[in-house]
C-alpha positions in Angstrom: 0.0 0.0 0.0 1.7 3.6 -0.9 0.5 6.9 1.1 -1.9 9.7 0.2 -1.2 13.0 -1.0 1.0 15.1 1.8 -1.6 17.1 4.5 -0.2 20.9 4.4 -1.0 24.1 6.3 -3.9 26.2 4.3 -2.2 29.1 5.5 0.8 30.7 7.4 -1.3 32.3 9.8 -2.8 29.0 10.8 1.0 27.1 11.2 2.4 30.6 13.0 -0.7 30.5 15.1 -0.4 26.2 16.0 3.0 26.6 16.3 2.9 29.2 19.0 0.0 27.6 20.6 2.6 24.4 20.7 5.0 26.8 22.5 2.5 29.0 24.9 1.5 26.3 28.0 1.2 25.9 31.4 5.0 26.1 32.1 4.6 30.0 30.6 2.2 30.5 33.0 3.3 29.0 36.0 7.0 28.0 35.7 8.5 30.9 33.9 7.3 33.0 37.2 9.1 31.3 39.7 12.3 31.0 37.4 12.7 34.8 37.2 12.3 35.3 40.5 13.8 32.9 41.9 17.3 33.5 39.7 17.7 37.5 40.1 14.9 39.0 39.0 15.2 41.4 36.3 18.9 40.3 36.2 17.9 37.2 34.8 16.4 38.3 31.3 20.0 38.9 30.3 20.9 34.8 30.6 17.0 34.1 29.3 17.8 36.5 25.9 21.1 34.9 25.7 19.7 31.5 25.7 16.6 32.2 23.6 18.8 33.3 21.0 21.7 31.5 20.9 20.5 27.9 22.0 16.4 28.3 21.8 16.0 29.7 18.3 18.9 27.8 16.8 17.7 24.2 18.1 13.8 25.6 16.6 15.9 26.2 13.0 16.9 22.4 13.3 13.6 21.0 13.5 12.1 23.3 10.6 14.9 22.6 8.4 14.4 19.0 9.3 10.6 18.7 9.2 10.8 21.3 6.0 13.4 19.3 3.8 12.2 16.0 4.1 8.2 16.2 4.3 8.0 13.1 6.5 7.4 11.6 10.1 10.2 11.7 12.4 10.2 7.5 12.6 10.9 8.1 9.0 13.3 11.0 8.6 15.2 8.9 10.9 15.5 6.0 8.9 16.6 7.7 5.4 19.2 9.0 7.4 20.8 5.7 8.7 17.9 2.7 9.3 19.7 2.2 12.5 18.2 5.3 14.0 14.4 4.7 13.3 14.8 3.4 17.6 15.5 7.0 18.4 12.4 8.6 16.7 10.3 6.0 18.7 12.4 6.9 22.2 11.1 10.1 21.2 7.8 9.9 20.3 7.3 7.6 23.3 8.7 10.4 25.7 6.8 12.7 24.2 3.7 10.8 24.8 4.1 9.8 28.1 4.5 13.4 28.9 1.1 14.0 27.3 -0.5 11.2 29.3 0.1 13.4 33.0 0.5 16.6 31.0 -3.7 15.9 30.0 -4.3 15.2 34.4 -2.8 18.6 35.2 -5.1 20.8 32.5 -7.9 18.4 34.0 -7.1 19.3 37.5 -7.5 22.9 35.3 -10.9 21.9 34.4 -12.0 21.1 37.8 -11.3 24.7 38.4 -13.2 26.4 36.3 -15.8 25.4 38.0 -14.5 25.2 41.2 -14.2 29.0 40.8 -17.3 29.7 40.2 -18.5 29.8 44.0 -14.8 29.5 44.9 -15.7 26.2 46.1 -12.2 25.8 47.8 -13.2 27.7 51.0 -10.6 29.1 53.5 -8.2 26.5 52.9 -7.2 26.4 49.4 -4.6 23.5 50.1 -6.2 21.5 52.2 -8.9 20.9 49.5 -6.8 20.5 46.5 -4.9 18.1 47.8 -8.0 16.2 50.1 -11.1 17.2 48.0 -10.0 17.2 44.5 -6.9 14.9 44.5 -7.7 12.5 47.8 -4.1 12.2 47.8 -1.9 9.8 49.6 1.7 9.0 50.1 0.6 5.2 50.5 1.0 3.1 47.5 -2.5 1.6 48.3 -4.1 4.4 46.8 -2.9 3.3 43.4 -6.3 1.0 43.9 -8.4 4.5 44.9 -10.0 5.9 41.9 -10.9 9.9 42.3 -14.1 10.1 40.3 -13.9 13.7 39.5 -10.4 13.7 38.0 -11.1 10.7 36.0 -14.4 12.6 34.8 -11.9 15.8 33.7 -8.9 13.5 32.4 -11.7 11.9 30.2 -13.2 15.3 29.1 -9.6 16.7 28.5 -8.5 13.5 26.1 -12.3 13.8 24.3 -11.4 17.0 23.4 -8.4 16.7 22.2 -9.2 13.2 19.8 -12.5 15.5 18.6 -9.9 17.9 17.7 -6.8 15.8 16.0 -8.8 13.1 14.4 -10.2 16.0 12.1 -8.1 17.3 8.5 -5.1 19.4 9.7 -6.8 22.3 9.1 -9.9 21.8 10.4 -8.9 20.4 13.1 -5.3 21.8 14.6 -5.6 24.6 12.1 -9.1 26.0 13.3 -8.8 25.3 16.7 -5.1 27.2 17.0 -6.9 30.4 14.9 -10.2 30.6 18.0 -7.8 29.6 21.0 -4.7 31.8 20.6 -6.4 34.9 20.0 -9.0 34.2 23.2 -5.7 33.7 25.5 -4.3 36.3 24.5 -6.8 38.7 25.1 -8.2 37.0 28.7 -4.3 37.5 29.1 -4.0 41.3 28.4 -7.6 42.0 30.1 -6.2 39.8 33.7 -3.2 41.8 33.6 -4.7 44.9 33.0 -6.9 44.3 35.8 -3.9 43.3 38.1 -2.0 46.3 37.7 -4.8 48.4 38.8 -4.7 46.4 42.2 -3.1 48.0 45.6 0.6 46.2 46.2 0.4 45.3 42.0 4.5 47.4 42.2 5.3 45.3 45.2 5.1 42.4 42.3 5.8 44.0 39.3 9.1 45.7 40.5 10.6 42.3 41.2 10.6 41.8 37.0 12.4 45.3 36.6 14.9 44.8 40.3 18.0 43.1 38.9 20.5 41.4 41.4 23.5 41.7 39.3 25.4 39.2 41.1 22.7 36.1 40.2 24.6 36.4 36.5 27.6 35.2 37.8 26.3 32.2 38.8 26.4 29.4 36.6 22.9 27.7 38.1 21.1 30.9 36.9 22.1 30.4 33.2 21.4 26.8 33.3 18.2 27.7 34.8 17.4 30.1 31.7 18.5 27.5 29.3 16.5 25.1 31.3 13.3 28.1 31.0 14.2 28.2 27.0 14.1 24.0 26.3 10.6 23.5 28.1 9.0 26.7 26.8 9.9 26.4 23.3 9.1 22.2 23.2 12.4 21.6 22.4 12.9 18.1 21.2 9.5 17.0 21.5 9.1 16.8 17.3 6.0 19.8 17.6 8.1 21.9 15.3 9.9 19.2 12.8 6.2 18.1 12.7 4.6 21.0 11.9 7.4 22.5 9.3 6.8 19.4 7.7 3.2 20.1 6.7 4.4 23.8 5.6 4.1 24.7 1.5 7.0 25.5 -0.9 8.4 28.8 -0.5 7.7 29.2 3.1 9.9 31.7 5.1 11.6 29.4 7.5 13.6 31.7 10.0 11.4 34.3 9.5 8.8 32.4 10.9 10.6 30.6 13.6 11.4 34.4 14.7 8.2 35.1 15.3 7.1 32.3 16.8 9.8 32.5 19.2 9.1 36.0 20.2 5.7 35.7 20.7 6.0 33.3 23.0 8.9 35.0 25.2 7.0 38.0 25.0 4.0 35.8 26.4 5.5 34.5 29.2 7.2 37.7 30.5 4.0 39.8 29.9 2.0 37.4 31.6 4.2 37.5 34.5 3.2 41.1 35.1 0.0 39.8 35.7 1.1 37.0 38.3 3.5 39.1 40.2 0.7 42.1 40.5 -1.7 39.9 41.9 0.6 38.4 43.8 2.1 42.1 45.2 -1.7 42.5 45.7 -2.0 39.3 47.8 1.8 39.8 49.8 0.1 43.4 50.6 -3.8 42.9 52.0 -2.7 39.6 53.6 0.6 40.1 55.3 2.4 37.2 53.5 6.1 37.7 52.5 6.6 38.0 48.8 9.0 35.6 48.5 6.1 32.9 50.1 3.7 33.3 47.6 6.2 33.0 44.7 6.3 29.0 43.7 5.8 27.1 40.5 3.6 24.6 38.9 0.4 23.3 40.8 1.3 25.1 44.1 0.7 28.9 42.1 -1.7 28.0 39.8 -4.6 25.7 42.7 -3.2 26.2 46.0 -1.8 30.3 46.3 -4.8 31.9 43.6 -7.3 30.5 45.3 -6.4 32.2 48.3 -5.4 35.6 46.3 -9.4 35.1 44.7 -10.8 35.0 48.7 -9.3 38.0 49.6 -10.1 39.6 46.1 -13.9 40.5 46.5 -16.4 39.6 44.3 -14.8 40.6 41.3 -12.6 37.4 41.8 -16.2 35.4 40.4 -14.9 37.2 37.3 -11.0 36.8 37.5 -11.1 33.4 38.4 -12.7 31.9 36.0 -10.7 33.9 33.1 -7.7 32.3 34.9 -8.3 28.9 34.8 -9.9 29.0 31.4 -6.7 30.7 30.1 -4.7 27.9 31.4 -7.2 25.4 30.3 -6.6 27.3 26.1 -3.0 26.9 27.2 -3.0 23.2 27.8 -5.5 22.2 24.7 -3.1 23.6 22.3 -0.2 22.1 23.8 -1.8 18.7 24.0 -3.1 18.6 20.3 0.9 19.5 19.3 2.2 16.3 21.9 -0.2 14.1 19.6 0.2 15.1 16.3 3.8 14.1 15.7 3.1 10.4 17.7 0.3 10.0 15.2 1.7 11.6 12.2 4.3 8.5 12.7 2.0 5.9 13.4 -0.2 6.6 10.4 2.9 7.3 7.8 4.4 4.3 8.9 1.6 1.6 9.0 -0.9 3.5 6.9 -3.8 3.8 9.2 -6.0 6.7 8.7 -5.7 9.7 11.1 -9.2 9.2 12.8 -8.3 5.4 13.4 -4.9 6.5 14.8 -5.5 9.6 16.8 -8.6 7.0 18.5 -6.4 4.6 19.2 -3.7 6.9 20.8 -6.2 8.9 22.8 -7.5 5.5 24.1 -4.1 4.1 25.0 -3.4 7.6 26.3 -6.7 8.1 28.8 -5.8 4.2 29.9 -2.5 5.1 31.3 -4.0 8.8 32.3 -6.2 6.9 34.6 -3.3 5.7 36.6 -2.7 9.6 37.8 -6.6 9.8 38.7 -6.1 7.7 41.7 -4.9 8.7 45.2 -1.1 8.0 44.4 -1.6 10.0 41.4 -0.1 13.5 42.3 3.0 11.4 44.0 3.2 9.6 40.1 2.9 12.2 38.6 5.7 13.9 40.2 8.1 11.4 39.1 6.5 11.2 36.0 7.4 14.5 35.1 11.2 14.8 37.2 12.4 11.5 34.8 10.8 12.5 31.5 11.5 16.0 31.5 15.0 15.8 33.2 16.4 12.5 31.7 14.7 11.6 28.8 13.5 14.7 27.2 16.9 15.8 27.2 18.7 13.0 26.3 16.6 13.4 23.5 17.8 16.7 22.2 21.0 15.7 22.8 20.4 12.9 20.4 18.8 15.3 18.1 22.0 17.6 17.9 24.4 14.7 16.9 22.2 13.4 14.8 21.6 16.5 13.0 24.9 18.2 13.6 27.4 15.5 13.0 25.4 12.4 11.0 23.5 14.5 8.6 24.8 16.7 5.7 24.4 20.0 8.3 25.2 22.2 4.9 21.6 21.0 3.0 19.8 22.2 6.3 21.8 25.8 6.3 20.6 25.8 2.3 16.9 24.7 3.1 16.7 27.4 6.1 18.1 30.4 3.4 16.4 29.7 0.6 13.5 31.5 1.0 13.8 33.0 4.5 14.9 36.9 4.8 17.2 36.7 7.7 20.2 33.6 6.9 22.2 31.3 8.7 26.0 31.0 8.2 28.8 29.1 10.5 28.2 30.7 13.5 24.6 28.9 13.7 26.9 25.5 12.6 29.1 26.4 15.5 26.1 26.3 17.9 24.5 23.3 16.8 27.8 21.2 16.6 29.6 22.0 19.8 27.8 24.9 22.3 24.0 23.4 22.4 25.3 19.6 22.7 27.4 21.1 25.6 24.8 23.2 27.2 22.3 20.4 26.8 24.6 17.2 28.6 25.7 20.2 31.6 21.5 20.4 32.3 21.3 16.7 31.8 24.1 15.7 34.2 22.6 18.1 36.4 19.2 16.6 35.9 20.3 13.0 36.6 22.0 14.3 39.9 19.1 15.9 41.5 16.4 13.1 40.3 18.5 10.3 41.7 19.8 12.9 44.8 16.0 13.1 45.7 14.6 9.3 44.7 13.2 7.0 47.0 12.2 3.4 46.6 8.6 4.7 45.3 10.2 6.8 42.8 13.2 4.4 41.8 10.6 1.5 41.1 8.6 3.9 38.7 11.5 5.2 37.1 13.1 1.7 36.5 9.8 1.1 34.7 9.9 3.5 32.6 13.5 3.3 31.4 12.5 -0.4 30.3 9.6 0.7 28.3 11.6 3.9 26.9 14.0 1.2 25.6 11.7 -2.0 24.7 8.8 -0.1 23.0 10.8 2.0 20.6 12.7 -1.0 19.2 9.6 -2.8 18.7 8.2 -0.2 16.8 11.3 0.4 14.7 11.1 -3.5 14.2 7.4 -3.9 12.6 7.6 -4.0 9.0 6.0 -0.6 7.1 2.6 -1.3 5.7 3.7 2.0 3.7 5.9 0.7 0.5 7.7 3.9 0.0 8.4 4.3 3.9 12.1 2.5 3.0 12.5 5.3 0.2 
């Protein structure tokens, strides 16, 4: 059986506007906060610019060039570049996924929220109910056996959404969806922090953004940190981009649109944490907390310290709140639909199933292992879930990725794919980069990774991890060993 005619992009707007809905997720929302603060402050945009220029931008290049040029699935760029590598595409694609499967719990827990906020449901003790009401969280492995019916309910919700959304044609599925959420965001974005900066204590917040502490950039933790910032924002290595490039027309401006792209979503992140630290100056003011306190990252900020910055808000919070959640919610939709598409792109160029068969069958195999974080032990899971992925495997996959493309490849036919029709060009500096300083920035943060997830791992977390470093290495040679249905897949 040969393949149908190649899916592409109906318009630019529609990739520019997938591509930075790809990019613009939770960790914008919630993790980029904490980072600044947490490494100097205003101080620190100096190592975040450096890093989204010279490592950020120039790993995005990669995967357009790649996805560009050769028009294909990462399983199968892989193998017409040595049949030996098609394993690596799969221990990607299988990262990537896994990622998705807890990635889809957390904008769940977001969904819960929404609702939640309604009534502000949470009451006077914002943690004490996420973490008894909604997650009925545990520390004992017995509560793997404990399903939590209203997580399972929003994990379910979450993955119907997103198959009604990637089982559709690329445009009127991704495409269409990308062109109504973006714009929303970004304008419940601009109105919540408009709103917080008319808030009493909103400069106590802000002014931490513009109150650099000089010294923090002569610490080489804070540049890893921004480089750290730059690989998760940007869904380095997770295929989104090589994916997308792929489905992009002759005569596309590749640089030029990779510029944008990673712009917009920079300039995202550090807008919207105007907004955070406001309302958090606004909190550290009415209710006596220090600053520095209220400041944290992931599900602490986003279900635990704005609930209790919505209590002391006033009723206006019945309007806040909602926006809040329901921009994080857009945020995690568009990021989810990006983890899918290049697992399924793969799947169906490689055994020729149609995209509605595939993307059921992935979102099935995706909600089953999903349910495994909508038990008690699921938060606890989850955690280690997202230390291994993220700091082992994730980047041991873009470390992969640069050799690959830096040392195995012809690196001069990407440089000629990225020029041709772009109007900013790429010489030997960007060779420099890809060859030597990103596969040396990216094995510092990995070693450093490895250190602090086995510095921190118990026997719960070693058992899981252990796990999942024999599926990441079983599964992907399995896949890479099942003949092609596809007769020109070997081409």
């Amino acid at each position: 059986m040969t393949e149908t005619k190649k899916t592409e992009w109906n318009s630019n707007f529609a990739f520019m506007m997938a591509m930075i809905g790809s990019a613009v997720g939770l960790g914008n929302i919630w993790r980029f906060p904490n980072v600044l603060y947490s490494n100097g402050g205003g101080s620190f945009m100096i190592p975040y610019i450096v890093s989204l220029f010279l490592l950020g931008i120039s790993f995005v290049l990669i995967e357009y060039a790649v996805g560009f040029k050769f028009k294909k699935s990462l399983a199968r760029i892989l193998y017409s570049i040595n049949n030996r590598l098609e394993p690596v595409a799969w221990f990607i694609l299988l990262t990537v996924f896994l990622i998705t499967t807890y990635y889809v719990c957390v904008v769940g827990w977001d969904l819960i929220y929404i609702f939640l906020s309604l009534t502000k449901a949470w009451g006077a003790n914002p943690d004490l109910y996420f973490t008894n009401n909604v997650l009925h969280s545990t520390d004992s492995i017995s509560g793997l056996f404990t399903i939590v019916p209203i997580v399972l309910a929003s994990v379910f919700a979450i993955w119907f959404i997103a198959w009604f959304i990637i089982k559709r044609d690329l445009n009127d599925g991704i495409g269409r969806v990308s062109k109504i959420l973006l714009p929303l965001l970004c304008l419940i974005v601009v109105g919540i922090v408009g709103f917080s900066l008319t808030l009493p204590g909103a400069s106590i917040g802000y002014t931490q953004i513009f109150t650099p502490d000089w010294s923090a950039l002569t610490n080489p933790e804070v540049w890893l940190s921004a480089f750290g910032q730059i690989v998760f924002s940007l869904s380095l290595g997770m295929a989104i981009a090589m994916t997308y490039a792929s489905y992009l027309p002759e005569g596309s401006k590749l640089i030029d649109n990779a510029l944008i792209v990673a712009f917009s979503n920079s300039g995202f992140e550090v807008f919207n944490s105007i907004g955070i630290f406001s309302i958090l100056g606004f909190m550290a003011l009415t209710s006596g907390i220090p600053f520095n306190e209220l400041v944290t990252e992931g599900t602490g900020l986003a279900f635990v310290v704005f609930p209790q910055v919505f209590n002391i808000m006033g009723d206006v919070a019945y309007i806040v709140g909602p926006l809040f959640f329901l921009c994080i919610l857009f945020a995690g939709i568009t990021s989810v639909i990006a983890l899918l598409e290049g697992v399924c792109y793969s799947i169906s160029e490689k055994f020729l199933i149609e995209r509605k068969k595939t993307a059921t069958v992935v979102c099935i195999i995706g909600f089953l292992i999903s349910t495994i974080f909508a038990t008690g032990a699921g938060s606890a899971i989850l955690g280690v879930f997202d230390t291994y992925l993220n700091s082992f495997a994730l980047l041991f996959a873009i470390l992969l990725e640069c050799i690959i493309f830096g040392w195995i490849y012809k690196f001069d036919n990407l440089a000629e794919t990225l020029n041709k029709n772009s109007s900013v060009k790429v010489g030997k500096i960007w060779e420099v980069i890809i060859k030597i300083i990103l596969p040396l920035c990216i094995f510092f943060l990995w070693s450093q990774g490895i250190y602090y997830t086995f510095k921190a791992a118990d026997g719960f977390s070693i058992t899981i991890e252990v796990i999942l470093t024999i599926l990441l290495i079983i599964i992907p040679f399995i896949f890479a060993k099942l003949p092609a249905v596809n007769e020109n897949y070997y081409d």
